[in-house]
N, C-alpha and C positions, 0 to 999 in steps of 0.2 A: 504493500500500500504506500507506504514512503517513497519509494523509487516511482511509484508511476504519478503521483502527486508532484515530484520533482521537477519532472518528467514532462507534465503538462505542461506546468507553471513557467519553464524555461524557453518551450514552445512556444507560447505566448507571447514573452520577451523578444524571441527571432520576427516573430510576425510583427510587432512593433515595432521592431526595427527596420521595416520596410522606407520612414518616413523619418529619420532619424532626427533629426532638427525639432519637428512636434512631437515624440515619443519618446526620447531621451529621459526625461523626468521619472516618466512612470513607466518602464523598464528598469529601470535602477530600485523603484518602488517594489517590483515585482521581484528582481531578483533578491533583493533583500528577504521579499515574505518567501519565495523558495528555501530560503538556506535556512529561514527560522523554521517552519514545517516541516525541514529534513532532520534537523536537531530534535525532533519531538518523540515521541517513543516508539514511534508508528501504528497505537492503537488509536484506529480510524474515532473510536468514539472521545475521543481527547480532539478531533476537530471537530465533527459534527453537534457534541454534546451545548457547542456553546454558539449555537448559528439559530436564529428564530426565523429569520428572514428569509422562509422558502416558500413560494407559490402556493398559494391553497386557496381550492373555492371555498372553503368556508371562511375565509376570509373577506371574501367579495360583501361589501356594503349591499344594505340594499338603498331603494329610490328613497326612501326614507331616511336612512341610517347616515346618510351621504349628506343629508340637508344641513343646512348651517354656511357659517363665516371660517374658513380654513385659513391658517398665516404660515407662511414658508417656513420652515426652519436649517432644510439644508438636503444635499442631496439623498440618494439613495438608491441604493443596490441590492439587489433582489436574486436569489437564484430559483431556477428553474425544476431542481431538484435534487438531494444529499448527493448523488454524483456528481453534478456539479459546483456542491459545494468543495467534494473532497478533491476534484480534479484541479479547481483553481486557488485552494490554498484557507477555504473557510473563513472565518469571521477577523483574521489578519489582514486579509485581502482584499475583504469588503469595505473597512475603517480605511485602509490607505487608499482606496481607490475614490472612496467618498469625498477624503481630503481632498486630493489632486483635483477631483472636478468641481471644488466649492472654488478652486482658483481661478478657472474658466469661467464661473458662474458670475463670478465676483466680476471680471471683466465685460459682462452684461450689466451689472447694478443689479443681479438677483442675488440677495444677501438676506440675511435672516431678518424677520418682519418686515422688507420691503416689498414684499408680493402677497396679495392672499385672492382665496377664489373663493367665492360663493354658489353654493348650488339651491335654487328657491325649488317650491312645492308645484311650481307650474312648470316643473322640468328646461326651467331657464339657468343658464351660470352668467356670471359675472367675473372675470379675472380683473383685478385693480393690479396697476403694476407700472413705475414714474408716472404717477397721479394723472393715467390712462386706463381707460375702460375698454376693455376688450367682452364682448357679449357673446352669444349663440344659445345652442339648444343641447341639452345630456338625454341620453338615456340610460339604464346599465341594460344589458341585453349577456347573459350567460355569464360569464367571467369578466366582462370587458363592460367600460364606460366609453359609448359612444359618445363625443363632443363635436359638434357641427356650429366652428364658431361663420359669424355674420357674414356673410357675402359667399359664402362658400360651400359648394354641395359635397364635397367629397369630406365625413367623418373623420378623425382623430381618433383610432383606436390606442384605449392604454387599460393597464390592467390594474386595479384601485386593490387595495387591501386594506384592510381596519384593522387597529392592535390596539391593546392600552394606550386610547385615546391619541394616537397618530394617524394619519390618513396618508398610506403611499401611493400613488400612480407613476407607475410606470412602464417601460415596454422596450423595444429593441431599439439599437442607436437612431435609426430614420423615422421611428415612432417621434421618439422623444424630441430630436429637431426640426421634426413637423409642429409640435406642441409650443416649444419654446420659439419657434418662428414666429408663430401665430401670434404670441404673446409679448413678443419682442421686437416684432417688425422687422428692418434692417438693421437694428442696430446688433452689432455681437454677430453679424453674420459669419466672419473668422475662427471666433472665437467657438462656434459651437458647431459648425465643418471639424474642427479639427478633434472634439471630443466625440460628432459622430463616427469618424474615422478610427478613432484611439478605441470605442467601445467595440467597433466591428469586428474586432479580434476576439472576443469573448465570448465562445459558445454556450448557452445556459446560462448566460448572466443578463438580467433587467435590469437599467437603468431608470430613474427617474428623479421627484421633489416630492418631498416628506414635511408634511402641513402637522400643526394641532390650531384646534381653537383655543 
């Protein structure tokens, strides 16, 4: 289990290094959580035991449960499931990689309590975000919250989960730069190409922003 955890996670690092100048940072990020995950004792349950952050429809809000005033607090990483927890290195990997993209984030002006979304009763949301209103229409439909913001027909699929009162959405890197486009306009367009780019590398791992009221 060690060695194939190693294994992946070093993988990862060579794919990253396709772009070397944007991926530099968190390459060096990853191979550090490789070499702490090899140090470990290689009983799989000493990684997984400490990772909550894995997909589950029982997690999915519902149209109800979802309603309220959300406030950013910062990114979020999600995996797809305990394989892919154990393959990219578990809840080490997840904290460094959160970091690294709050630094991107930061270069849009989305920072902690500067953004919050509101989802009303009449299946409307409201994102506020540089004392700009971005509007449209939600649904949740199975796992997924449909968001169809204003002008535009084609949906925003992401995948919401509720925890002890946090609300995540999130989804795969062109999910997620679809969402933060939408909500950001042109501004950060650099900045968030190159963490769709930097995310593409990570098989079984979701991306997105992590709200409480």
């Amino acid at each position: 289990m060690k060695a194939n955890i190693l294994k992946t996670v070093v993988v990862s690092v060579m794919l990253l290094g396709v772009n070397v100048s944007a991926n530099a940072q968190l390459s060096d990020i990853l191979g550090k959580v490789a070499s702490s995950v090899s140090s470990k004792s290689g009983n799989s349950g000493s990684v997984l035991g400490k990772v909550a952050d894995i997909v589950s429809s029982k997690l999915v809000p519902t149209s109800k449960q979802i309603q309220g005033t959300w406030v950013y607090q910062r990114p979020a990483v999600v995996f797809q499931s305990k394989n892919a927890v154990a393959s990219l290195g578990g809840a080490a990997a997840s904290a460094k990689i959160e970091d690294k993209l709050q630094v991107y984030f930061s270069k849009v002006g989305m920072t902690k309590g500067k953004m919050s979304i509101t989802f009303n009763s009449d299946k409307t949301f409201c994102v506020n975000f540089k004392n700009k209103k971005v509007t449209g229409t939600y649904a949740i439909t199975g796992n997924n919250v449909q968001l169809t913001f204003k002008g535009r027909k084609k949906p925003c699929s992401l995948t919401p989960q509720l925890d002890n009162g946090s609300l995540v959405i999130v989804g795969d890197a062109t999910k997620l730069k679809d969402f933060l486009q939408n909500v950001a306009g042109s501004v950060g367009t650099k900045e968030l190409a190159t963490v769709s780019s930097l995310m593409k590398s990570f098989n079984g791992m979701l991306i997105g922003v992590r709200f409480s009221k």
